[in-house]
C-alpha positions, 0 to 999 in steps of 0.5 A, spaced: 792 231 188 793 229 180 793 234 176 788 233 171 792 230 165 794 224 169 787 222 170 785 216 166 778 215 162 773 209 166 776 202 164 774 199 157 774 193 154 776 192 146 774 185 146 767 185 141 762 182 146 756 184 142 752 178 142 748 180 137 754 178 132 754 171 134 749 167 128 749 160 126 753 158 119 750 151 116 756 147 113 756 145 106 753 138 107 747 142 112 747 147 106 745 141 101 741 137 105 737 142 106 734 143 099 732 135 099 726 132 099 727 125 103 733 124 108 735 118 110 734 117 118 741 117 119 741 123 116 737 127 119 739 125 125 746 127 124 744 133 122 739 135 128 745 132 131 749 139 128 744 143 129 743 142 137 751 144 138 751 150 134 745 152 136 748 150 143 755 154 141 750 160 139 747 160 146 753 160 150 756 166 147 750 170 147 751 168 154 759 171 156 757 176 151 752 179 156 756 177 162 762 181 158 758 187 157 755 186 164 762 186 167 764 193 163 757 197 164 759 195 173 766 197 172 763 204 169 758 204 174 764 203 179 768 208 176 763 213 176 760 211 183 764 208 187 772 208 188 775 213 183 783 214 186 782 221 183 779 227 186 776 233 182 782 240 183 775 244 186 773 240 193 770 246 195 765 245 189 764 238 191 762 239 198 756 244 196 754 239 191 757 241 184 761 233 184 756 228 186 762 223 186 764 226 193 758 226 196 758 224 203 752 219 206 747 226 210 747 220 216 749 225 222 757 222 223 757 217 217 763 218 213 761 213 207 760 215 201 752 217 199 749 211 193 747 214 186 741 219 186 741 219 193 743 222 199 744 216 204 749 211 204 747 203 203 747 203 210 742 209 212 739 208 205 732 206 210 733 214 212 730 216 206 723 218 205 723 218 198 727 211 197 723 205 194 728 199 193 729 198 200 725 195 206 728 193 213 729 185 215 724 184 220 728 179 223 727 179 231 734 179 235 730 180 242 723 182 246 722 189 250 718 192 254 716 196 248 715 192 242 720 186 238 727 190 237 728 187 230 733 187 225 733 193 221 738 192 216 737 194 209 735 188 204 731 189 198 724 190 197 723 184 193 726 179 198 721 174 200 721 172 206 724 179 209 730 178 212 738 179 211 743 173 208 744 172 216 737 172 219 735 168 213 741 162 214 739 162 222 731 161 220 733 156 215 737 153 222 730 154 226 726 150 221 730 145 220 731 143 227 723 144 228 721 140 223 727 134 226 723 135 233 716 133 229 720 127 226 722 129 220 730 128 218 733 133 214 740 132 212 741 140 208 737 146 210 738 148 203 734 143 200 727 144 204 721 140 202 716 139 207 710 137 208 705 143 209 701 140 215 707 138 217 709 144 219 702 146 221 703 140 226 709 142 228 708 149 230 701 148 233 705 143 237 711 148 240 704 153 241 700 148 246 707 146 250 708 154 251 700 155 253 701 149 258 707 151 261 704 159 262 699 156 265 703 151 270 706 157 272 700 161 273 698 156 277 704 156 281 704 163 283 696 162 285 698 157 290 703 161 293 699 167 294 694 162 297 699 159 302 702 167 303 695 169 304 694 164 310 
C-alpha cells in the first residue's frame, strides 16, 4: 500500500507540441519578391519551389505536434483508467463505488477491470444495454440445431463487414480461394479488385454445385427405401 505522498501525478510531457505555434517565416528574398510586379520564370519557380517545402515542414509538424499530444492525452487516460501501480488508502469506498478506478467488470466471475462509464469489461461490454459503440462479430464458427453459433466477440459498431481482426483475415483467405477457383489468380488477399460479376458467377456457381449434390443424395436415399420397400 503507498502512503499517499509517494503517489505520483499522471505522466507529462514538457515538450511544446501545440501545432498551432508552427507558422511559415518568408525568407528575405521571398519577402523582396513578393512586393515585385514581374518575376523571372526561374524566379517563380524557385520561389514556388520554397513555398511547397516550408508549407511541407509546416504540415509535418502540425502532424508529430498532434500524434504528441495524442500520445500525452492516452498516457492520462491510461493512468486514470487503465494500470495505475497505486490504490487509494480507503478500499472499502472503492468497492461500494466511491473510486471508479477500481471498479471490477459486473460479469459474474470476471476479475477485469469495468471500461470508462460503464460497468462491464471490453470483453462483456455486449453485456450492456445501455451501450452503444459495441456490436457482435457475426462471423459463423459452426451450425447447430438451433440456429448458427456465430462469433460474438466485441468489435466496433462502425466496422464493415462485422467481423473481428481474425474472422475478417479468414473471409479474406475464403475469397481469395473462391475467386482462384473461378479462374481469377490473386497473389495478395489485401489487395482485392475483383470484378463484381465475377464474384456473382462465383457464388452462384458454389449455389448450384450445392443443390445438385442435395439433390444426388435425396435420389440415393429414395432409392433405398424403394429397394427396402420391395
Amino acid at each position: 500500500m503507498a502512503a499517499k505522498n509517494n503517489t505520483l501525478p499522471p505522466p507529462s510531457s514538457s515538450k511544446n507540441d501545440d501545432p498551432s505555434t508552427s507558422a511559415i517565416t518568408p525568407s528575405q528574398e521571398d519577402a523582396y519578391l513578393s512586393r515585385a510586379s514581374h518575376l523571372t520564370r526561374q524566379e517563380l519557380l524557385r520561389r514556388r519551389s520554397q513555398r511547397l517545402k516550408e508549407l511541407t515542414k509546416c504540415y509535418k509538424d502540425h502532424y508529430w505536434g498532434f500524434m504528441e499530444h495524442l500520445k500525452i492525452q492516452y498516457r492520462e487516460y491510461y493512468w486514470k483508467y487503465g494500470v495505475s501501480p497505486f490504490k487509494q488508502d480507503n478500499e472499502v469506498a472503492a468497492v461500494e463505488g466511491g473510486d471508479d478506478n477500481n471498479r471490477r467488470c459486473a460479469s459474474v466471475g470476471c476479475k477485469l477491470k469495468a471500461m470508462a462509464l460503464t460497468s462491464f469489461c471490453h470483453l462483456h461490454i455486449l453485456s450492456d444495454s445501455k451501450q452503444r459503440l459495441y456490436k457482435a462479430c457475426t462471423y459463423v464458427i459452426k451450425s447447430a440445431q438451433a440456429g448458427p453459433i456465430t462469433c460474438g466477440k466485441p468489435i466496433l459498431r462502425s466496422t464493415i463487414p462485422s467481423l473481428c481482426t481474425v474472422h475478417f483475415q479468414k473471409a479474406q483467405k475464403h475469397v481469395t480461394r473462391a475467386l482462384r477457383k473461378a479462374g481469377l489468380n490473386v497473389t495478395s488477399s489485401s489487395k482485392l479488385a475483383p470484378k463484381f460479376h465475377v464474384i456473382v458467377a462465383e457464388y452462384v456457381r458454389q449455389i448450384q454445385s450445392k443443390r445438385r449434390a442435395a439433390q444426388k443424395d435425396n435420389k440415393h436415399k429414395v432409392a433405398i427405401k424403394e429397394e427396402t420397400a420391395d
